[in-house]
C-alpha positions in Angstrom: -14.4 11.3 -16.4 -11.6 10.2 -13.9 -14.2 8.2 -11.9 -15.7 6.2 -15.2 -12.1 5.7 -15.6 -11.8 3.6 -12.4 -14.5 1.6 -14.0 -12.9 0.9 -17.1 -10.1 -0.3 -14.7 -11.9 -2.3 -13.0 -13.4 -4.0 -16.1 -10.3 -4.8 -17.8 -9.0 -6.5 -14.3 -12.7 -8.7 -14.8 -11.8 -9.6 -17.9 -8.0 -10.0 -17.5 -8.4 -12.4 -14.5 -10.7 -14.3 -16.5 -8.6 -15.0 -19.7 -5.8 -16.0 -17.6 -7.9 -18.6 -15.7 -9.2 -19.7 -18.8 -5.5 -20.8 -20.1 -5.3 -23.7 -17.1 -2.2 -22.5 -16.4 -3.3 -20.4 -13.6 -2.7 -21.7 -10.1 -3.2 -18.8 -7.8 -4.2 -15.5 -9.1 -3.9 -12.4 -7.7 -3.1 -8.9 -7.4 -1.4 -6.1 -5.5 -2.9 -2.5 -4.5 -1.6 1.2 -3.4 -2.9 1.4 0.0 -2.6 3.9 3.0 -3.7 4.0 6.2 -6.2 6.0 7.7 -6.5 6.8 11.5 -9.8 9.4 12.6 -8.3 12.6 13.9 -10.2 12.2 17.2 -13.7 10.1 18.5 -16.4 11.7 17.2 -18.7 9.6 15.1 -18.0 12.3 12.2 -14.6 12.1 12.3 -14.7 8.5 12.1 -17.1 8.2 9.5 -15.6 10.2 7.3 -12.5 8.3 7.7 -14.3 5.2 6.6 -14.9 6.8 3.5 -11.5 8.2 2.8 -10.3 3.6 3.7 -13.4 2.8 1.3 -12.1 5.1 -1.8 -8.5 4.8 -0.9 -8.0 1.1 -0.3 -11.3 -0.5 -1.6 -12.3 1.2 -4.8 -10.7 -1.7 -6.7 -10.8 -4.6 -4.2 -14.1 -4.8 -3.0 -15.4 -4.5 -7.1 -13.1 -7.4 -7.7 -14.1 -9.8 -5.1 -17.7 -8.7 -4.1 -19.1 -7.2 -7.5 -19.8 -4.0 -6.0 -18.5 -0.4 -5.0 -17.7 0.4 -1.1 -19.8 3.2 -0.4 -16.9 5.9 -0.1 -19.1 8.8 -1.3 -21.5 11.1 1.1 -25.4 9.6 0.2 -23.5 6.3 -0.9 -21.5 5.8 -4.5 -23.5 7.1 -7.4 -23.0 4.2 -10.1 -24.9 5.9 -13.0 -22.0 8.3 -12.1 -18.7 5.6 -12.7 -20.7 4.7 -16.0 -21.8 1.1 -14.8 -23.9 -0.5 -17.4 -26.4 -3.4 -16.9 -24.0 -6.7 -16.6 -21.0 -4.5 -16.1 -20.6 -6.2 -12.2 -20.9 -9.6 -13.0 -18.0 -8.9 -15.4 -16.5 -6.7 -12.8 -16.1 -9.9 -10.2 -13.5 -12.0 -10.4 -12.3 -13.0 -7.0 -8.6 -13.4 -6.4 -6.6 -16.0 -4.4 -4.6 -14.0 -2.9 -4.4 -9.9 -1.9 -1.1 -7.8 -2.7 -0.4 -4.9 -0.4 1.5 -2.0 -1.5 1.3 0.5 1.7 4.5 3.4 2.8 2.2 5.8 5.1 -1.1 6.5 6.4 -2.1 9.9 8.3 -5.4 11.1 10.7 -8.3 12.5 8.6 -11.5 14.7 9.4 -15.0 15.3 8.4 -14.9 18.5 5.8 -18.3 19.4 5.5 -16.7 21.5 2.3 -16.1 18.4 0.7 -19.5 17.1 -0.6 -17.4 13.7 -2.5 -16.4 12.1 0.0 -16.6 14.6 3.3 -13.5 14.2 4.4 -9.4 15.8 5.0 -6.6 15.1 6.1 -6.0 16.5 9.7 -3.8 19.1 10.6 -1.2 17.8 12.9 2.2 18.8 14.3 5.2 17.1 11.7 6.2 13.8 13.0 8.7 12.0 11.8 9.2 11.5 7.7 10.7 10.0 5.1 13.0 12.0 2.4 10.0 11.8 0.0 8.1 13.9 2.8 6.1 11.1 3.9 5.0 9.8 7.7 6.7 7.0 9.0 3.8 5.1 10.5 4.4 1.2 11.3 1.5 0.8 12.5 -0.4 1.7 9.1 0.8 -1.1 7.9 -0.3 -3.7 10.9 -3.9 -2.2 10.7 -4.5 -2.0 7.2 -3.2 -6.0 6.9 -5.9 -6.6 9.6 -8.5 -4.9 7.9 -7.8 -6.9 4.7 -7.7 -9.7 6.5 -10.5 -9.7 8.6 -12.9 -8.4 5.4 -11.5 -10.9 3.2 -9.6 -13.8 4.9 -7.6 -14.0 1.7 -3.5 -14.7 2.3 -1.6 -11.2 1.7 1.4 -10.3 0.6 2.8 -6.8 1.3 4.4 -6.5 -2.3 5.8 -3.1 -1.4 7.1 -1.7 1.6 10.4 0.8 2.0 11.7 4.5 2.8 13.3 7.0 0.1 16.3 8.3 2.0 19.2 10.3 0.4 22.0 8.8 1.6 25.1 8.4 -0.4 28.8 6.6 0.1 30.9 8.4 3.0 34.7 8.8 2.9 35.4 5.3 3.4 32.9 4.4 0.2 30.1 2.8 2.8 26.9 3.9 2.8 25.6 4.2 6.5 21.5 4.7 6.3 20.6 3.9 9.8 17.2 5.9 9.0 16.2 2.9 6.8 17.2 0.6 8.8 15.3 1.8 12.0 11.6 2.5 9.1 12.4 -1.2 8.0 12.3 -2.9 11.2 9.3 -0.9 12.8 7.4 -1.4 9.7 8.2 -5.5 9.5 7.8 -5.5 13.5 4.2 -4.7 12.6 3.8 -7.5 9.8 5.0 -9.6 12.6 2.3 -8.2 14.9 -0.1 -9.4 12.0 0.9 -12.7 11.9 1.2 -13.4 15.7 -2.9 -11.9 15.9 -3.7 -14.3 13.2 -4.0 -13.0 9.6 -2.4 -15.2 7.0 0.2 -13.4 5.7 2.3 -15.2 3.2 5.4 -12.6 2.4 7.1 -9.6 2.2 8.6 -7.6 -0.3 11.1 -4.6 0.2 11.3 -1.7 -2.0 13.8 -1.8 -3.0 16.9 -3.6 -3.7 18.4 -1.1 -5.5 17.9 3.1 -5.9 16.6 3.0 -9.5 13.8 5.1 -11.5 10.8 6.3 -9.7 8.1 6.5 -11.7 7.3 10.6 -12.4 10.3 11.6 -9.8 13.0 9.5 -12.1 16.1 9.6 -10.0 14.8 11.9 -7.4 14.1 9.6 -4.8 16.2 6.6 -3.4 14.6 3.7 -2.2 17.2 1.5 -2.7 19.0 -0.9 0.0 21.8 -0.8 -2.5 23.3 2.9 -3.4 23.4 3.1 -7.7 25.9 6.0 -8.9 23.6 6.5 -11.8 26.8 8.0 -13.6 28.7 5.1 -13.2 26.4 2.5 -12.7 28.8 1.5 -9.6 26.7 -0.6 -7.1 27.2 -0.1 -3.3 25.5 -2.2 -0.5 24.4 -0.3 1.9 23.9 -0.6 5.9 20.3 -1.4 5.2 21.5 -4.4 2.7 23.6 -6.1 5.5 21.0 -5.7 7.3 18.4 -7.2 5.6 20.6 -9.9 4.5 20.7 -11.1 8.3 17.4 -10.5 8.7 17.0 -13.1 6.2 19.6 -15.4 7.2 18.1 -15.7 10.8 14.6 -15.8 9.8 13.9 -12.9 11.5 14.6 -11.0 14.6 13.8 -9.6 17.9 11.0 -7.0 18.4 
């Protein structure tokens, strides 16, 4: 039932982006996905199948529908439609090409064939802990830089990474600033690799930090702090923090050196 779900998803997008065309009011359309990267675990042709797969259903499952009319074959033996529920006519409504791709992307990680896994054959990798974030996920730049590639070389579609940041729980020190050098240094790998994008060629049009405040996080509330601006949720005080200067240079000098 979860899969046909997707489906049902994927219908409602059809039929959304088509009602909002229809209003003429509609210059660009587009929309922005979760996305991770995906890095095989070692050479073998296995390993880097199956790590195909685990791109297909993790990044594609709702792409690919929208601006090809069909499913990325992400399961073992190919994706069973009869399966999602697809019914005649269902991909026609299904297609409805965007103008422009929205990239939502934190993390990525090395995955496996699993021969126990007969959906989509594949695992994540067991690896030595590298470096993460406070929400327990990998810092890896360069899951960013390949996965706009990807995207762009599949689709030659502008992007927009609509969400990028780190939760870290820092908080105000004595002197009421809030040093958070850890989201400084994620934040300027990560847009180093955006930059890398650019400089190779794909057409990326902006980026997006999550976020510009610590605020409510979806089923962890006010667990997690993305914020480059510390909230005392008790107070409601607001507190730049060393990531928010920053940023705010970053943006006054167009940039910086990488």
């Amino acid at each position: 039932m979860a899969m046909r779900a997707t489906h049902i998803v994927n219908l409602a997008q059809g039929m959304a982006a088509r009602a909002m065309r229809e209003t003429g009011k509609v210059e660009e359309l587009g929309t922005a996905f979760s996305m991770s990267g995906a890095t095989p675990a070692s050479k073998s042709e296995a390993d880097k199948e199956a790590t195909e797969r685990r791109f297909a259903f993790a990044n594609l499952w709702f792409l690919e529908p929208m601006q090809n009319g069909r499913y990325p074959d992400a399961y073992v033996g190919g994706t069973d439609l009869e399966r999602l529920g697809v019914e005649p006519g269902d991909m026609e409504i299904v297609k409805a090409p965007a103008d422009f791709i929205g990239i939502n992307l934190y993390t990525g990680g090395e995955y496996e064939h699993d021969p126990q896994d007969p959906n989509l054959g594949v695992r994540q990798a067991r690896r030595e802990p590298g470096e993460r974030t406070d929400f327990g996920w990998e810092v890896r730049p360069e899951a960013l830089y390949d996965v706009i590639m990807r995207i762009w070389n599949d689709y030659k579609l502008p992007i927009y990474v609509t969400e990028n940041g780190a939760s870290y729980d820092d908080s105000p020190n004595e002197d009421g600033e809030v040093p958070d050098e850890r989201r400084v240094s994620f934040l300027e790998r990560y847009i180093a690799q955006v930059a890398r994008a650019i400089d190779e060629g794909a057409d990326v049009r902006g980026y997006y930090l999550w976020s510009l405040m610590d605020n409510f996080e979806w089923a962890f509330g006010y667990e997690h702090r993305f914020g480059i601006t510390y909230v005392d949720f008790k107070t409601q005080k607001r507190t730049i923090k060393q990531s928010g200067y920053w940023y705010r240079d970053v943006i006054a000098n167009s940039g910086f050196r990488y």
